[in-house]
SERO-4910 file (N, C-alpha, C, O; in steps of 0.05 Angstrom, whole numbers):
BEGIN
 pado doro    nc1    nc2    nc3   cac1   cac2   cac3    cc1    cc2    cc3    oc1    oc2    oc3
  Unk    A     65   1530  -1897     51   1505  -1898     31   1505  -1921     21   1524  -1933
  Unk    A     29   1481  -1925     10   1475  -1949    -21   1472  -1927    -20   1463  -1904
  Unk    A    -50   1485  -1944    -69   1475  -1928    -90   1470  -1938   -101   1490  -1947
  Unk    A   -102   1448  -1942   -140   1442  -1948   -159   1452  -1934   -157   1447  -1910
  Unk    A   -178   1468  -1941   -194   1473  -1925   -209   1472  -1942   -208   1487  -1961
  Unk    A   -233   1446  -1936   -256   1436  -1944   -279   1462  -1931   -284   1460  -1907
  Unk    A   -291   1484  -1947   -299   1501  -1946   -327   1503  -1951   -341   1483  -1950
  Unk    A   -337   1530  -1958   -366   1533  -1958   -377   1548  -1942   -398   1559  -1948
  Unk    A   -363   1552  -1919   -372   1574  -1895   -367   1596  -1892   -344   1601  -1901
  Unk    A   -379   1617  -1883   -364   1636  -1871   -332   1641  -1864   -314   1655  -1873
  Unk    A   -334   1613  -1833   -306   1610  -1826   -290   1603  -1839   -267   1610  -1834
  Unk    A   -299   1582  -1868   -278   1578  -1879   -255   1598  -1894   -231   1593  -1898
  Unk    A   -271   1624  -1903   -262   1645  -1918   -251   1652  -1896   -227   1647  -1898
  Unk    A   -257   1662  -1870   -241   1672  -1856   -219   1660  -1846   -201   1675  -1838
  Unk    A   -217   1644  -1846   -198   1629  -1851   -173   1635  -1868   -150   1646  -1867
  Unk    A   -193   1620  -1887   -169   1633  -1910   -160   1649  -1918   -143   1650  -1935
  Unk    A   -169   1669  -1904   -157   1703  -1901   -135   1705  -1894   -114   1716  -1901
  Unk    A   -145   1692  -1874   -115   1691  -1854    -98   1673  -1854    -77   1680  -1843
  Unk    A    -98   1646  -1864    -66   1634  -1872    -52   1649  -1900    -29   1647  -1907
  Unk    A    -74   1665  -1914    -62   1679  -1936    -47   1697  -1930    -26   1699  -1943
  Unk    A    -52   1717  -1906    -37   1732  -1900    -10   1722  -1890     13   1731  -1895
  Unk    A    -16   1706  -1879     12   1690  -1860     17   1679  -1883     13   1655  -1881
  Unk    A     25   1685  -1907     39   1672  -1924     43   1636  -1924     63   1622  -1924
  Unk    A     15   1630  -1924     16   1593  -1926      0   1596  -1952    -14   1614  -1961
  Unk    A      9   1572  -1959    -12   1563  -1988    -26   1552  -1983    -27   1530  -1972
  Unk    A    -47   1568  -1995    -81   1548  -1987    -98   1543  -2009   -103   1555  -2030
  Unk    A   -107   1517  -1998   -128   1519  -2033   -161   1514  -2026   -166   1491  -2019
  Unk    A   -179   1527  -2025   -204   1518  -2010   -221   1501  -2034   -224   1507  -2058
  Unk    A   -234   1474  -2018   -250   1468  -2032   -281   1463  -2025   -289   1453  -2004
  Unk    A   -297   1475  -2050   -325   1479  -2046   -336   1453  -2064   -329   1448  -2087
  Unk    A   -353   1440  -2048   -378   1423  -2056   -387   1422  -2083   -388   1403  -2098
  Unk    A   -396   1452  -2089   -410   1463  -2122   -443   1462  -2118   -459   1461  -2136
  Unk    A   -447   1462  -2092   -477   1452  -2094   -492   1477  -2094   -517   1476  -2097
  Unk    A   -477   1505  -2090   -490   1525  -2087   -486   1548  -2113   -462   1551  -2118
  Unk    A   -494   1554  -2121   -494   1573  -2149   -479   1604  -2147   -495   1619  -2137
  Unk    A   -462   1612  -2150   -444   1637  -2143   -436   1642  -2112   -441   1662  -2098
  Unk    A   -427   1627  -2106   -421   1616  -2079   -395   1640  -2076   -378   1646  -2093
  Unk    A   -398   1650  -2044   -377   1676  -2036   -353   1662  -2033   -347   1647  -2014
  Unk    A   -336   1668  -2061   -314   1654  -2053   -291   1671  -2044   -285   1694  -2049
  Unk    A   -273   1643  -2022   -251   1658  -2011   -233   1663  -2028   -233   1659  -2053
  Unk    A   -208   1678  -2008   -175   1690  -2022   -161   1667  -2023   -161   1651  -2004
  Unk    A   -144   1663  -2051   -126   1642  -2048   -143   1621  -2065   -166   1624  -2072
  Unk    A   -126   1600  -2070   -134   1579  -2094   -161   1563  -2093   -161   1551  -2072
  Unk    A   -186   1560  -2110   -208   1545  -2103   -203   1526  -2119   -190   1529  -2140
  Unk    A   -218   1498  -2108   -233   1472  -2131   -249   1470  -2119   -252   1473  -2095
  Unk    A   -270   1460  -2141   -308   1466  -2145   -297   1429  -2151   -279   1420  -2165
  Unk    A   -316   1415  -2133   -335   1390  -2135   -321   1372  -2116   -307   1378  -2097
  Unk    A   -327   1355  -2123   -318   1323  -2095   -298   1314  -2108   -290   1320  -2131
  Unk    A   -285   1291  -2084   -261   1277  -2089   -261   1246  -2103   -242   1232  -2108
  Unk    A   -282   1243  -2107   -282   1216  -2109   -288   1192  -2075   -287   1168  -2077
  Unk    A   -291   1202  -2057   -297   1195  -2041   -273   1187  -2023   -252   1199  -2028
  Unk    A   -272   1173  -2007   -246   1174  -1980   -226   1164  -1995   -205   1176  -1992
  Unk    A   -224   1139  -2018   -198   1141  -2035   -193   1161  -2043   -177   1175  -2031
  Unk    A   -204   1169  -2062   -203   1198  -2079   -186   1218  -2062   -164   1228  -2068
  Unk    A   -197   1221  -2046   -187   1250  -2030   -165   1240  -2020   -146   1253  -2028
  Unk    A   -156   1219  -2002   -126   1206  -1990   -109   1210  -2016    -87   1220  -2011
  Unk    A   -113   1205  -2040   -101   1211  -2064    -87   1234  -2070    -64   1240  -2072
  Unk    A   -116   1248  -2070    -98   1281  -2072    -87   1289  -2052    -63   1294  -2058
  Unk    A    -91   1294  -2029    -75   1297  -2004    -46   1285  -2006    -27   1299  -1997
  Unk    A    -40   1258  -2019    -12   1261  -2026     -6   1271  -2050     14   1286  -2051
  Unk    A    -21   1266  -2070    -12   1280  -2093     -2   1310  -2095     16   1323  -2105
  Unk    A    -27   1312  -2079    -13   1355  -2076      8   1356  -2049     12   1377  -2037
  Unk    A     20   1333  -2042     30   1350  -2014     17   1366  -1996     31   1385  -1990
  Unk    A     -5   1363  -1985    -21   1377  -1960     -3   1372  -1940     15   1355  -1943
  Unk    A     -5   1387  -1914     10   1386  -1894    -15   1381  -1869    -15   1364  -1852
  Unk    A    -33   1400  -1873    -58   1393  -1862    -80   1399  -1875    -81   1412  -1896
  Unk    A    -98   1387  -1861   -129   1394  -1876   -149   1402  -1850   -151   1390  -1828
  Unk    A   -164   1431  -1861   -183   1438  -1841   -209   1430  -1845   -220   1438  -1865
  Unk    A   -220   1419  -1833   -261   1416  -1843   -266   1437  -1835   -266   1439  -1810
  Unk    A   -275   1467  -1855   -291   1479  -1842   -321   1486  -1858   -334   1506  -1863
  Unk    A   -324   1455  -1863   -351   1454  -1877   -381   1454  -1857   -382   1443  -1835
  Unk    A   -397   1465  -1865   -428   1476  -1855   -429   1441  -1829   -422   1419  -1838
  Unk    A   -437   1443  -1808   -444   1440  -1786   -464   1407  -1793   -462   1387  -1779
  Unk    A   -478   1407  -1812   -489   1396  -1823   -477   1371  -1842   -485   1348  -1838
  Unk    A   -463   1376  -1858   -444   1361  -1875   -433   1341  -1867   -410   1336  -1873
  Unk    A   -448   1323  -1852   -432   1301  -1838   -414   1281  -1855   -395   1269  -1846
  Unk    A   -426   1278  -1886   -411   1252  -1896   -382   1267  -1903   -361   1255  -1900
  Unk    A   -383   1293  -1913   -352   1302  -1913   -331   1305  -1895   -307   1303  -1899
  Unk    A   -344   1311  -1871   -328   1296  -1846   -316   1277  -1841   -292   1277  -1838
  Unk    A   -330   1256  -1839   -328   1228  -1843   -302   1222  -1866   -281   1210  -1864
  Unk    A   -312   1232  -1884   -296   1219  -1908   -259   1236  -1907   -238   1227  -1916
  Unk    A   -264   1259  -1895   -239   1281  -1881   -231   1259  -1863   -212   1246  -1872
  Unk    A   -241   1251  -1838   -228   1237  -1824   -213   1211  -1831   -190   1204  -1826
  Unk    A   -231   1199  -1844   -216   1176  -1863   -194   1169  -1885   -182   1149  -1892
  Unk    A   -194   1193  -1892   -179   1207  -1914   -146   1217  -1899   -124   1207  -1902
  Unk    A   -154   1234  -1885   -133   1240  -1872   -117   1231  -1848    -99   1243  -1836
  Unk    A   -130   1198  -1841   -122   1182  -1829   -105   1163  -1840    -89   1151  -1827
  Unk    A   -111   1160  -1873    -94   1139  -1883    -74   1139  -1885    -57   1121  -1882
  Unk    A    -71   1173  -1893    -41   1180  -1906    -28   1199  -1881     -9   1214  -1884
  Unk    A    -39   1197  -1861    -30   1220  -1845    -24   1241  -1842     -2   1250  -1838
  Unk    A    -45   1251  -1843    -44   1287  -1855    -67   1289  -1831    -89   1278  -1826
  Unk    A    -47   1311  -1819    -71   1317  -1782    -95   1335  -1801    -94   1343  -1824
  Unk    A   -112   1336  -1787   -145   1347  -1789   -150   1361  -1763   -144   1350  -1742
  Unk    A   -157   1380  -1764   -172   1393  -1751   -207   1411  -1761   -212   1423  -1782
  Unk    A   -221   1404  -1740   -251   1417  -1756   -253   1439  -1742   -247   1441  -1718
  Unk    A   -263   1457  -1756   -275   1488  -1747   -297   1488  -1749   -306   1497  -1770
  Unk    A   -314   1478  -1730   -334   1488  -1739   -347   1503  -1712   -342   1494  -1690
  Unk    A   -367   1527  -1716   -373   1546  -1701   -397   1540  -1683   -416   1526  -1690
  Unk    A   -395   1552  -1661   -418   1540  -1637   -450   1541  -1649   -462   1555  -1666
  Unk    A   -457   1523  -1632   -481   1520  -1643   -506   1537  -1625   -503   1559  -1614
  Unk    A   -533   1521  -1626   -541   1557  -1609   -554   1538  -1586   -575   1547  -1578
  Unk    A   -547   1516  -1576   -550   1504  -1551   -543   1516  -1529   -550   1511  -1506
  Unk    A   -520   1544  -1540   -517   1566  -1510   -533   1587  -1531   -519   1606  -1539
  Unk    A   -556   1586  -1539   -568   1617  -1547   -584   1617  -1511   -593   1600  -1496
  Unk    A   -582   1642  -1510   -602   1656  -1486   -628   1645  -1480   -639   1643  -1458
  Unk    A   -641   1635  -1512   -671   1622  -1510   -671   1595  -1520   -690   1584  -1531
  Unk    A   -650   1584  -1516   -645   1556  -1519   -668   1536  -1510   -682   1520  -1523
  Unk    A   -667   1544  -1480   -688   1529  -1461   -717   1530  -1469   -733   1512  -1463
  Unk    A   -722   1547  -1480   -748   1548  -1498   -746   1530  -1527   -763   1512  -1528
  Unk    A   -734   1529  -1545   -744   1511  -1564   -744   1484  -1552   -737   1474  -1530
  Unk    A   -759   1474  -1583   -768   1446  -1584   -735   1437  -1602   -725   1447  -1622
  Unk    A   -723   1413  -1582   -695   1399  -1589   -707   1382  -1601   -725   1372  -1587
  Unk    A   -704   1367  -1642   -712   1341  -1645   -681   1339  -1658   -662   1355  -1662
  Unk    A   -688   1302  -1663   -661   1290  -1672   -664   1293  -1713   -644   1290  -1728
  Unk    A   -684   1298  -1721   -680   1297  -1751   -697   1315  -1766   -711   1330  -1752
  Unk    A   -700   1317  -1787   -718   1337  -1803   -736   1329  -1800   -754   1343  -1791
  Unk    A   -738   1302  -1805   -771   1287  -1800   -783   1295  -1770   -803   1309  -1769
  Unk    A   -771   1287  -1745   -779   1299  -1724   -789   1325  -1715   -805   1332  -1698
  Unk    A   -769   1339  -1738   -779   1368  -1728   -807   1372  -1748   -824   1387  -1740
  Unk    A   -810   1361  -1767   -840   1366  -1777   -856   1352  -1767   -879   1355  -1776
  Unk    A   -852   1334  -1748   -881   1326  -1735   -877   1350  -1711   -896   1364  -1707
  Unk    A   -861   1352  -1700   -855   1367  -1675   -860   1400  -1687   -861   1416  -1668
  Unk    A   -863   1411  -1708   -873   1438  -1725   -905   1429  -1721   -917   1440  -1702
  Unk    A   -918   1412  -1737   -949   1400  -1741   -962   1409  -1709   -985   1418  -1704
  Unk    A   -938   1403  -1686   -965   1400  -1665   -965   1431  -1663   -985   1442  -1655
  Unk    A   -945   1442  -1670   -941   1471  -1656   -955   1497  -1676   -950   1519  -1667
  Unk    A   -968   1496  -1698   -979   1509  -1712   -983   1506  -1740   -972   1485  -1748
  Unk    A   -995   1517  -1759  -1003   1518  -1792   -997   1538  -1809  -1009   1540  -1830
  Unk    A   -982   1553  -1802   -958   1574  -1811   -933   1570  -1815   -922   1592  -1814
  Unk    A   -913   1545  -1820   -889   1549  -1807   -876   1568  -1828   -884   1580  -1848
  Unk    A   -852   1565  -1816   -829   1583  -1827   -803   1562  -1833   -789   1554  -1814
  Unk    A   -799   1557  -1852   -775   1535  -1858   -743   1547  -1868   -739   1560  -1889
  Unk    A   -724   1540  -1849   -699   1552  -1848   -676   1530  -1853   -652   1532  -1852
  Unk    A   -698   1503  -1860   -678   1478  -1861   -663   1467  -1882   -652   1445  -1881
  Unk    A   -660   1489  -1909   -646   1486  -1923   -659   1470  -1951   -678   1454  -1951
  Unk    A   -643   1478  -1970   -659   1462  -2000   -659   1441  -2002   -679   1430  -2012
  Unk    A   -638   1429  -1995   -638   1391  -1991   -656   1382  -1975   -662   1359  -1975
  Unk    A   -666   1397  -1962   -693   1381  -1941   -721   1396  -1944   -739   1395  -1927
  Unk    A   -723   1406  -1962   -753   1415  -1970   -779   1395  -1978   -803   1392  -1972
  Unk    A   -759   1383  -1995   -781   1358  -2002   -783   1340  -1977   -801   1323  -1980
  Unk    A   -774   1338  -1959   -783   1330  -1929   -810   1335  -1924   -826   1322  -1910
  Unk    A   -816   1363  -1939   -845   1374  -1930   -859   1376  -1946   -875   1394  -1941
  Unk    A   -865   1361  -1972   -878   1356  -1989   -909   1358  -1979   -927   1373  -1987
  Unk    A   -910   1346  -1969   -946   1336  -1953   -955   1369  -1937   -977   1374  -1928
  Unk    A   -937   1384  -1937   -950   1410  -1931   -969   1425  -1946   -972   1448  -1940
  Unk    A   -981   1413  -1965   -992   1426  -1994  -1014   1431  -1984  -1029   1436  -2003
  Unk    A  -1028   1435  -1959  -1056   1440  -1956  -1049   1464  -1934  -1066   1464  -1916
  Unk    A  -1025   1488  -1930  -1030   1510  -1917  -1010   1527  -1921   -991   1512  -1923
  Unk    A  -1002   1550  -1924   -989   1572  -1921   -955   1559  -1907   -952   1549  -1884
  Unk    A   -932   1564  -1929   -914   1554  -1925   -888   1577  -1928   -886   1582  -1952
  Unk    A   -872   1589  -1916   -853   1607  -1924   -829   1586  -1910   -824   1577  -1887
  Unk    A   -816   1583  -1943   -790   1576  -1931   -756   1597  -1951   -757   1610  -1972
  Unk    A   -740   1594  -1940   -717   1608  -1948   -701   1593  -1953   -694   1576  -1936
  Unk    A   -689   1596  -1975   -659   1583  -1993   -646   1602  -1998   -654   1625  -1998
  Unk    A   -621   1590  -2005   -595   1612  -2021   -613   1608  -2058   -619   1626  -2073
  Unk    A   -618   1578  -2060   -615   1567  -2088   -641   1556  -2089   -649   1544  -2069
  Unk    A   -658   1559  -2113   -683   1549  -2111   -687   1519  -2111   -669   1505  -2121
  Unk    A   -706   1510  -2102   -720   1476  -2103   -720   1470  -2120   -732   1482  -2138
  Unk    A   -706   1444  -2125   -702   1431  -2151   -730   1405  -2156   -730   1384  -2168
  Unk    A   -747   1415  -2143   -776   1401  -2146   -800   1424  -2161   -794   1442  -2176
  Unk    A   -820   1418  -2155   -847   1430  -2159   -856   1432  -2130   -865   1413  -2118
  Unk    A   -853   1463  -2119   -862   1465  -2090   -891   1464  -2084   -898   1478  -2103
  Unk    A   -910   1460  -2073   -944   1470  -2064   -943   1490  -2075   -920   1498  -2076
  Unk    A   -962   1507  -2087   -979   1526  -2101   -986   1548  -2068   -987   1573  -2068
  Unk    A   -989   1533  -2048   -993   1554  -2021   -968   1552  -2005   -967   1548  -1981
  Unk    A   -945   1555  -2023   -918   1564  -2009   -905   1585  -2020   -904   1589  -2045
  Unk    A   -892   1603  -2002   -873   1620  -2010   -851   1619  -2010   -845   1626  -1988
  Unk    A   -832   1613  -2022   -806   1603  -2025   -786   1635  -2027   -788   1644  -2050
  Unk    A   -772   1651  -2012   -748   1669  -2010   -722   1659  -2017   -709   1644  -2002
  Unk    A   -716   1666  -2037   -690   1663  -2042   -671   1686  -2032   -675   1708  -2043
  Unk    A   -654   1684  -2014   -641   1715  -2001   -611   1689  -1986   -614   1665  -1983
  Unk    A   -585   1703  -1979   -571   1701  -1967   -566   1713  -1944   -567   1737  -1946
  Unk    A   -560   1705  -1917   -557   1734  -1896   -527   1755  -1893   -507   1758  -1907
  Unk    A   -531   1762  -1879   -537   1763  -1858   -572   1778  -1858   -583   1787  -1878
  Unk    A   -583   1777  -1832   -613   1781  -1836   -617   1790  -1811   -619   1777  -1790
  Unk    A   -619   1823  -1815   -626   1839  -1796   -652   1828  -1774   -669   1812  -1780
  Unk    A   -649   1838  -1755   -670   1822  -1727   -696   1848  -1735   -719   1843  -1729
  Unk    A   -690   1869  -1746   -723   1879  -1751   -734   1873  -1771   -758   1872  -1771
  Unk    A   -718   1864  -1801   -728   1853  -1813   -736   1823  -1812   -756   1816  -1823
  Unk    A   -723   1809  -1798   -731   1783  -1791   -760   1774  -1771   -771   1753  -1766
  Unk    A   -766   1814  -1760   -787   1805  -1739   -809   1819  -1758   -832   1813  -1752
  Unk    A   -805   1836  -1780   -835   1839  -1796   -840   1819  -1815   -864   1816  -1821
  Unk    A   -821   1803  -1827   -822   1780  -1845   -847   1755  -1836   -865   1742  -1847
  Unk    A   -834   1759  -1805   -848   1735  -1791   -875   1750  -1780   -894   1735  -1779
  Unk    A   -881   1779  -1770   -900   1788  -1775   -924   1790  -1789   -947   1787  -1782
  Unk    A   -912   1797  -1813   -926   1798  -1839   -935   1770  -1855   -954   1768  -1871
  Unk    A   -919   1752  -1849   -933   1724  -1858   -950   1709  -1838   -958   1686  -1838
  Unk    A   -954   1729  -1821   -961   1710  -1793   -951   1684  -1785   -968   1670  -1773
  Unk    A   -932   1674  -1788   -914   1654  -1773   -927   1648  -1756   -939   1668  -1748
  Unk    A   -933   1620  -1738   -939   1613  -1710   -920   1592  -1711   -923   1574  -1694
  Unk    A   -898   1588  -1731   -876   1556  -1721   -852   1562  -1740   -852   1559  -1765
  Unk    A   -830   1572  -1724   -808   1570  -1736   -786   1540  -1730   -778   1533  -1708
  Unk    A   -780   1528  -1759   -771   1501  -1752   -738   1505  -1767   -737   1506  -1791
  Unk    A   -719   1507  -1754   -686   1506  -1768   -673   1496  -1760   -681   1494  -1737
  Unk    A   -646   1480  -1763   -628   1471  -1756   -607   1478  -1734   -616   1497  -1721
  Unk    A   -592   1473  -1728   -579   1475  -1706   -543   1489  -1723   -520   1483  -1719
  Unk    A   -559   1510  -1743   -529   1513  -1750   -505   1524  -1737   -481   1520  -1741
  Unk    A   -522   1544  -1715   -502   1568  -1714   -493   1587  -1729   -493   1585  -1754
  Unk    A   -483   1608  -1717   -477   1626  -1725   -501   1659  -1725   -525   1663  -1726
  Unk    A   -474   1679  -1724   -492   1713  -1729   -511   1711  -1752   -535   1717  -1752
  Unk    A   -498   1700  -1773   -512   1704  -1800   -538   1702  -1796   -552   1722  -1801
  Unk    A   -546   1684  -1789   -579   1676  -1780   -592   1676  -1757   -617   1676  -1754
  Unk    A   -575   1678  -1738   -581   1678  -1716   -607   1697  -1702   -616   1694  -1680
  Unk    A   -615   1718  -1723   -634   1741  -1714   -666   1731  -1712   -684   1742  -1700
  Unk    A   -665   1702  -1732   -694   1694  -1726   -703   1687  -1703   -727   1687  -1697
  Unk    A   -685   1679  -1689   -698   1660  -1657   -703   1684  -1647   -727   1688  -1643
  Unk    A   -684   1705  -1640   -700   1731  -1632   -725   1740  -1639   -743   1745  -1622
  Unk    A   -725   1744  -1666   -748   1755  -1672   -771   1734  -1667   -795   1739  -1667
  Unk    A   -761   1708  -1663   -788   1692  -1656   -798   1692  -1628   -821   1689  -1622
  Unk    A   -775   1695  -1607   -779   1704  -1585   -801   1728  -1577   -822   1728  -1564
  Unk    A   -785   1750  -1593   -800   1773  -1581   -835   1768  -1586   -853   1773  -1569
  Unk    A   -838   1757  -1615   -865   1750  -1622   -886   1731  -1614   -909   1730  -1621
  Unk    A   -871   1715  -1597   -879   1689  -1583   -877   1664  -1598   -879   1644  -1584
  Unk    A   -873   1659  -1626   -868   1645  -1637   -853   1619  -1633   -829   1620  -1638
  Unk    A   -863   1592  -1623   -844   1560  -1618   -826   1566  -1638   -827   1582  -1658
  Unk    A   -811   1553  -1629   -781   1546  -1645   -775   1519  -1646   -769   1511  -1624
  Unk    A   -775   1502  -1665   -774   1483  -1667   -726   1474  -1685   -717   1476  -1708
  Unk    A   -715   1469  -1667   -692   1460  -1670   -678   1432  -1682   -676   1416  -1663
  Unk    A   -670   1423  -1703   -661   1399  -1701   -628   1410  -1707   -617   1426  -1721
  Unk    A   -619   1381  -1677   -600   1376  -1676   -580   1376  -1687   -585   1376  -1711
  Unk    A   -549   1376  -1682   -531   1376  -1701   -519   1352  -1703   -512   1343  -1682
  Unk    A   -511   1335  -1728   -501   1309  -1715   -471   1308  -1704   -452   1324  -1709
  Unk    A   -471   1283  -1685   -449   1296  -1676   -414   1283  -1688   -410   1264  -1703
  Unk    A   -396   1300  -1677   -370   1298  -1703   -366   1271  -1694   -375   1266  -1671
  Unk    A   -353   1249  -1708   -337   1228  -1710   -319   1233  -1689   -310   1255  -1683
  Unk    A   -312   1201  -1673   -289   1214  -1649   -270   1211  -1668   -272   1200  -1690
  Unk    A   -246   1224  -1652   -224   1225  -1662   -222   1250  -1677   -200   1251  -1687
  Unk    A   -239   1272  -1684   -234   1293  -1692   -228   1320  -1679   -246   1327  -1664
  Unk    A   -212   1332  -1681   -200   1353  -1662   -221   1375  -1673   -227   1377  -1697
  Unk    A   -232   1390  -1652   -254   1409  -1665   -248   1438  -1647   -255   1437  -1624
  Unk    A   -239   1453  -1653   -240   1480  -1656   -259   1497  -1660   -268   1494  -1683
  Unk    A   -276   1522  -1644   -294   1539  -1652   -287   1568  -1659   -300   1589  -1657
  Unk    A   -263   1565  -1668   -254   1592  -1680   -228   1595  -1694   -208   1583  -1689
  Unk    A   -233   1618  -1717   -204   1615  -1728   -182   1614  -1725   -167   1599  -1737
  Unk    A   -173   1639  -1699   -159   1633  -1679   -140   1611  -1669   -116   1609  -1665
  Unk    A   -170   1591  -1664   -156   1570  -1649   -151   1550  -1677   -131   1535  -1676
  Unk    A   -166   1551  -1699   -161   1533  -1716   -127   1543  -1721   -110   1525  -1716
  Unk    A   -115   1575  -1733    -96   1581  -1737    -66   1569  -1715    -42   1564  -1715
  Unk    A    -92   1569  -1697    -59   1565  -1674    -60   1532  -1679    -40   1520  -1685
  Unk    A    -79   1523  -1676    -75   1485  -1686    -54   1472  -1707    -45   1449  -1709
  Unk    A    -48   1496  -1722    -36   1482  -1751     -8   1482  -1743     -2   1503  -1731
  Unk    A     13   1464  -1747     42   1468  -1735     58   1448  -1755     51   1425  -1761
  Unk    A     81   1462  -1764     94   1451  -1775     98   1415  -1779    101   1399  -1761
  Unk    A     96   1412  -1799    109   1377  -1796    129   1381  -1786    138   1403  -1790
  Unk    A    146   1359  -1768    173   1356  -1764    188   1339  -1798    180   1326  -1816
  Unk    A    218   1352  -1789    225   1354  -1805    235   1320  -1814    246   1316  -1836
***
């Protein structure tokens, strides 16, 4: 089989591991928004399609058989535009994307909001330390933080002028749970605010905010478009893919 897998993740590489092995042709495509980005085995293209024409385009142009979304949890308009895309021309979709931490153990303890904006008023009530895990596209969300002690983490630096009283980490994880609990130690943290991505990779901060007593402030994940078949593992994404009839 021929396969798209709109990529960027973890799963997506793992993925692509594994239809490579099973001898399918795959070609993953990445966004470009990230700078030396871990790329998978098997054929890549770097940038966008031109939008839901664009992409219905190439999907016949190249002969796809299917297309996987196994883009970041977050990425809602490439979803969208996957589903639309691969609705026109009929090319099945399936999304992988990996559980979120609504079953973590300390779930019931954070603060659930619906947007970045919510979670920084919902951070504001909860302390003047935070800790920001919500990614480079939403930093300038927090612009108005310029009057206290700010640690936030990217892969890729802020394409703004951050506050003068912020610390900005540039690091990738995975991110050990003892280093994640002296990090937050050592800066004294009292508000950790992140997204609802999921996954091991990151997963060690809620711990370490646990053990320290630290709120946890969560926003939501939005949720997929109906009509999209969603899968939480490669597994099941691999067993999803099935021949066209002939």
């Amino acid at each position: 089989m021929r396969v798209l897998i709109l990529g960027g993740t973890g799963e997506a590489r793992a993925l692509a591991a594994e239809l490579v092995e099973r001898g399918h042709d795959v070609v993953s495509s990445l966004a470009g928004r990230v700078s030396a980005p871990a790329l998978p085995v098997g054929a890549v293209r770097v940038g966008g399609f031109g939008g839901v024409s664009g992409l219905a385009d190439h999907l016949v142009t190249e002969r796809y058989d299917h297309v996987v979304d196994a883009t970041h949890p977050f990425a809602e308009q490439i979803t969208a535009n996957a589903l639309a895309a691969t609705a026109r021309v009929g090319v099945p979709l399936v999304r992988l994307q990996r559980p979120g931490w609504s079953v973590h153990p300390h779930a019931a303890t954070f603060t659930w909001v619906e947007d970045v904006d919510a979670g920084r008023v919902a951070a504001e009530a909860l302390g003047r330390r935070p800790f920001l895990t919500t990614g480079r596209q939403q930093l300038e969300s927090f612009a108005t933080w310029d009057d206290r002690y700010v640690l936030a983490r990217v892969v890729d630096p802020p394409d703004w002028t951050v506050p003068t009283t912020w610390e900005v980490l540039r690091a990738r994880g995975p991110y050990p749970h003892a280093a994640e609990r002296e990090l937050l130690r050592s800066r004294r943290i009292d508000v950790l605010l992140t997204k609802d991505s999921g996954g091991a990779l990151t997963e060690a901060k809620l711990a370490a905010a646990h053990d320290l007593g630290i709120p946890v402030v969560v926003v939501c994940r939005p949720a997929v478009p109906d009509g999209v078949r969603v899968v939480e593992s490669v597994a099941d994404a691999v067993a999803g893919l099935a021949p066209k009839p002939a």
